[in-house]
N, C-alpha and C positions, 0 to 999 in steps of 0.2 A: 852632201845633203843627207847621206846614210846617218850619219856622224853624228847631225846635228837632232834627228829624229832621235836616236837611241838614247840623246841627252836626256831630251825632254822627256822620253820614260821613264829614265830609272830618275830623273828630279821628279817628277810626279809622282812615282812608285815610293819614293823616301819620304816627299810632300805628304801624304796623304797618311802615311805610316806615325810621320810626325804630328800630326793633328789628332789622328789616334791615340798617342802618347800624354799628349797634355789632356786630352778627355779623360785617361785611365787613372792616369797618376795622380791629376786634381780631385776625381771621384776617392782616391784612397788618404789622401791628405785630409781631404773635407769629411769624409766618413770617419777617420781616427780622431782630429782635433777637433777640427771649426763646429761642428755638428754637437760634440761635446760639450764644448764650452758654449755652446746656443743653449744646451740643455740645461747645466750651470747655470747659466743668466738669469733661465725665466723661473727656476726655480730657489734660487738665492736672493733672485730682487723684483722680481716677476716683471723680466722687461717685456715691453708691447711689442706687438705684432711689428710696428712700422720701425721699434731698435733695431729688432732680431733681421728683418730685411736688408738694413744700412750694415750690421755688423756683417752680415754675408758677404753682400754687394763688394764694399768695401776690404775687405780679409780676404776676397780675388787674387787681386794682380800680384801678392805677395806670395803664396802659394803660386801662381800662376809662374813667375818670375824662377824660381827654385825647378818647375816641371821641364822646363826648357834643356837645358843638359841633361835629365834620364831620357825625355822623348827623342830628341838627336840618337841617344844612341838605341833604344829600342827600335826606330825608324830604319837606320842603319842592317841592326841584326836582323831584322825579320826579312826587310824587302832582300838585302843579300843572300839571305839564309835561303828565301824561296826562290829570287832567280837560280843560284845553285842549284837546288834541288829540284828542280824545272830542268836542267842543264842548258840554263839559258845565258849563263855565264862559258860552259864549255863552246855554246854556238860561235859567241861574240869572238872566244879567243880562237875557234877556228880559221874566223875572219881574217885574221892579223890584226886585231886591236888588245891590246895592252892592258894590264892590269891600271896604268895611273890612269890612262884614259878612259875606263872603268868605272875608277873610284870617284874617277873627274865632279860630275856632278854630287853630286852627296857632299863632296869636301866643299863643295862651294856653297852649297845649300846650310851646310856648320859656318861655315865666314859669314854668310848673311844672318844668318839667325846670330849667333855672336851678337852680330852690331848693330843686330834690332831690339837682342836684350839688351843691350848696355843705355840705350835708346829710352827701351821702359822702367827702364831701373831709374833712370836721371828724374823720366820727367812724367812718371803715372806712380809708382809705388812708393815714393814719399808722400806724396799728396795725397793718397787712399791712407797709408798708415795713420798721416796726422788723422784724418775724417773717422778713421776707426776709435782709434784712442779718444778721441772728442766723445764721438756717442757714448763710447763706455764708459767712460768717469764721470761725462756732464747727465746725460741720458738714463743708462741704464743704471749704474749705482747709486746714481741722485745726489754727488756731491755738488753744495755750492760754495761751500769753503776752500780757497784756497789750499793747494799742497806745497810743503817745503821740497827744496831745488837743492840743486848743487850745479854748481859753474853758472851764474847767471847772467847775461850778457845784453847788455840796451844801446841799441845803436840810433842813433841821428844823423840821417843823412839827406843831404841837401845837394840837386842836381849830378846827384851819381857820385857822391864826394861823401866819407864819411868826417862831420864834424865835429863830434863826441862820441865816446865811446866809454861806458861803462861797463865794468864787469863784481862781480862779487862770488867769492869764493862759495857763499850758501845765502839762501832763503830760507826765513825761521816763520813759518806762518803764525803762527801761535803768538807771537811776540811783532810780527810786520816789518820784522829789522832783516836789512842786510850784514852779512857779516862780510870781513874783511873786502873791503868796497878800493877800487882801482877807476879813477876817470882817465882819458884822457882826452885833451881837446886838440884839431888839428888846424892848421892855415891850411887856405887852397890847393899847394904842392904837396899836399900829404904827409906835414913833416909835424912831430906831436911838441906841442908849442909850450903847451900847460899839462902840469899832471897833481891832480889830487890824493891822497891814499887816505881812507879813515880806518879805524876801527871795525866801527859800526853805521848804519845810517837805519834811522826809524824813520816810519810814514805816521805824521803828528799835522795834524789841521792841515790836511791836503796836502801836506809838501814833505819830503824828505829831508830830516837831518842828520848831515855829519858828525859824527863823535870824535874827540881825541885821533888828528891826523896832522899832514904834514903838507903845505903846496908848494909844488916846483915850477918856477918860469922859466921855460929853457930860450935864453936870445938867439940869433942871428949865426951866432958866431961861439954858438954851442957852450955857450956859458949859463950855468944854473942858479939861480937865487932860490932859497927855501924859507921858509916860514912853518912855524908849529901856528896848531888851534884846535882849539877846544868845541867850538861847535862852529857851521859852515852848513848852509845851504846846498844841497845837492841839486842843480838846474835842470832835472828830471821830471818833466810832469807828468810821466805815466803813474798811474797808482799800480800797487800790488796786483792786483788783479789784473791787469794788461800786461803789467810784466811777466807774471807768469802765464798767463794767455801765451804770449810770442815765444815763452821757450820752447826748443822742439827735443827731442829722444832722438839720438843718434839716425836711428832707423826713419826720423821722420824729416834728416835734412838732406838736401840734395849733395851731389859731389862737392859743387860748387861751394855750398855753405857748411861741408866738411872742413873744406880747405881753409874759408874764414876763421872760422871757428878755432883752428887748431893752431893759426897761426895768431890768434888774440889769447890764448891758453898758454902759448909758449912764451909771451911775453910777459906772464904770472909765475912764471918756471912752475906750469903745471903738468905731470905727466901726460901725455897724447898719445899714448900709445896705443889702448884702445879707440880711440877715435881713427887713428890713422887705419888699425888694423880696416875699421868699419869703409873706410874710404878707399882702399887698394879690393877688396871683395867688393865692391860695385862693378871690376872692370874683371877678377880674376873668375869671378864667381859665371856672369856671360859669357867669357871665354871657351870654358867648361866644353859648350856646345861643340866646340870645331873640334877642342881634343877627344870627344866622344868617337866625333866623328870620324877620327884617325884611327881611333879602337876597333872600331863596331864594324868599317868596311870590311880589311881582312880577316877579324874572326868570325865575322858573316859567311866566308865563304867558305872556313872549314867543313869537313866531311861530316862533322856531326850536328849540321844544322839542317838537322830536317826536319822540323817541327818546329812550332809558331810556341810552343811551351818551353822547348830548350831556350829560345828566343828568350824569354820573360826569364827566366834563371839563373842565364848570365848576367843579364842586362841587371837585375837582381844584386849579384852579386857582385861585379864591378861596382856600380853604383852606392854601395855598401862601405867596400875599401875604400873607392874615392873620396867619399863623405864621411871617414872616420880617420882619414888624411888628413884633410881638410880641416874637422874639428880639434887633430890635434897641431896640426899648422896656428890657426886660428889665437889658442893656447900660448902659445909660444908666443908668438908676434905680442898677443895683452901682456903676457909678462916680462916684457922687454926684455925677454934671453935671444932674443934675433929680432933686429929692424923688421918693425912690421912689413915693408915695403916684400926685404926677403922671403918673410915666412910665409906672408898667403900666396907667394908662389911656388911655394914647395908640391904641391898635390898635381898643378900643373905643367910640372918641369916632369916630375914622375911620370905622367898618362901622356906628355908629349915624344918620352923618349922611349915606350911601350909601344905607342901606335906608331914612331916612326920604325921603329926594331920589326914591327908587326908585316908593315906595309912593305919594308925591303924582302922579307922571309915571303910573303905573297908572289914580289914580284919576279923570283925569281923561275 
């Protein structure tokens, strides 16, 4: 019963430490940038009151999303730093309770925050980004023209089945044409039956046409027939404008439609590298929280944690290296000198084998 009382302290004591965290951190995020660039807005394009609120609102959970691993570990240092320095750590070990048993909650309070970011990351900070980006370009700069794309992709699908699928290596607004244009169409097992390639395809009397390409009938029995032409109907009826409506910025697709995405790109032998990197930092980047948390407990209860200001200087400072790891991990993984997969794990293979180094030297 002792046991379970002292949990729920020091989880509350790091709880509460932690909500601190993401108040402080998001106040100097929003004070450095979002605040900024609010000020930029209204004076480059003079957006209204009710942009300036959406662009806030919105520009949240992505900041928000980022504060989650400094707060973890600021949470960590302070509430340890003070039980120490309270000798309320020396009580417990009078006890006969153990340093893991100690660090017990906190480490579990990093697991869960982990996989509630990973949680927000999927299915809030896509959908604020798209909402931000909308205001801003449709909203506050006042474009209503069209902008040129690159990778652009139109999917039909029918009862959870994709049926066509087109991609185009760029969107030329100025001109309404697609360039280097890829279909392909599928049968109900998934298997790509027809494929068209053009050139080009322009948007002329509502409908897309094909320029100088080539169509492929693929049978049963994996055999190809082809045909050249010179012009061909593209069976697309979105207009430009809906097609670039639906494209999204990396930052504004979910894991999920990372994952599509990269594998209808790889079927153009188009580089994914940056895509992939953007897709592995949905999961490495939430992590972050627990391996803080491995950090932050035993250098919490070093002897020189007696002040709530030492607290902020480390936490400072870790947080520093971590995210100049990271950035150059990040680096590496886009320029395919290491599988992205590997490199956004680099930063977290570092701080997990620092907090576990950390945590044995504690426990001894």
């Amino acid at each position: 019963m002792g046991l379970r009382i002292l949990d729920k302290y020091i989880f509350r004591e790091v709880f509460l430490a932690f909500l601190f965290g993401i108040c402080a951190f998001s106040a100097v995020f929003i004070g450095s940038g979002t605040l900024f660039k609010i000020a930029k807005y209204i004076t480059d394009y003079g957006a209204s009151f009710a942009a300036v609120v959406k662009i806030f609102v919105y520009g949240m959970p992505a900041i928000i999303m980022w504060t989650f691993p400094m707060s973890m570990l600021l949470a960590t240092l302070l509430t340890f730093g003070r039980l120490s320095s309270n000798s309320e750590i020396t009580a417990m070990k009078s006890c006969g309770i153990g340093f893991s048993r100690i660090a017990a909650p906190a480490i579990f309070l990093g697991f869960i925050v982990s996989g509630l970011a990973i949680l927000f990351n999927e299915h809030v900070v896509p959908w604020a980004n798209t909402s931000y980006n909308n205001v801003l370009y449709y909203e506050i700069q006042g474009n209503t023209e069209m902008k040129s794309q690159e990778h652009v992709i139109v999917k039909e699908i029918n009862n959870g089945k994709i049926q066509r699928l087109v991609y185009a290596r760029e969107y030329e607004a100025k001109s309404e044409t697609l360039q280097g244009v890829t279909m392909q169409e599928f049968n109900d097992d998934g298997q790509v039956v027809h494929v068209e390639n053009a050139e080009y395809a322009e948007w002329k009397n509502n409908t897309w046409i094909m320029h100088r390409g080539m169509i492929y009938d693929i049978s049963e029995d994996e055999r190809t027939h082809s045909m050249r032409f010179e012009k061909q109907i593209l069976p697309v009826k979105a207009s430009p404008r809906q097609i670039v409506r639906e494209q999204k910025k990396p930052e504004e697709l979910t894991m999920h439609e990372l994952k599509a995405q990269i594998r209808i790109m790889r079927t153009q032998y188009v580089n994914t590298a940056k895509l992939e990197t953007e897709l592995y930092q949905r999961v490495t980047v939430p992590m972050a929280s627990l391996i803080f948390a491995l950090i932050g407990v035993p250098l919490g209860l070093q002897p020189t944690r007696n002040s709530s200001s030492m607290g902020f200087a480390l936490s400072v400072i870790i947080i520093f290296i971590y995210y100049s790891v990271m950035t150059l991990a990040n680096a590496i993984g886009r320029s395919g000198a290491l599988s992205p997969m590997y490199a956004v794990w680099i930063p977290n293979i570092i701080g997990l084998i620092f907090g576990v180094f950390l945590i044995k030297r504690a426990s001894q």
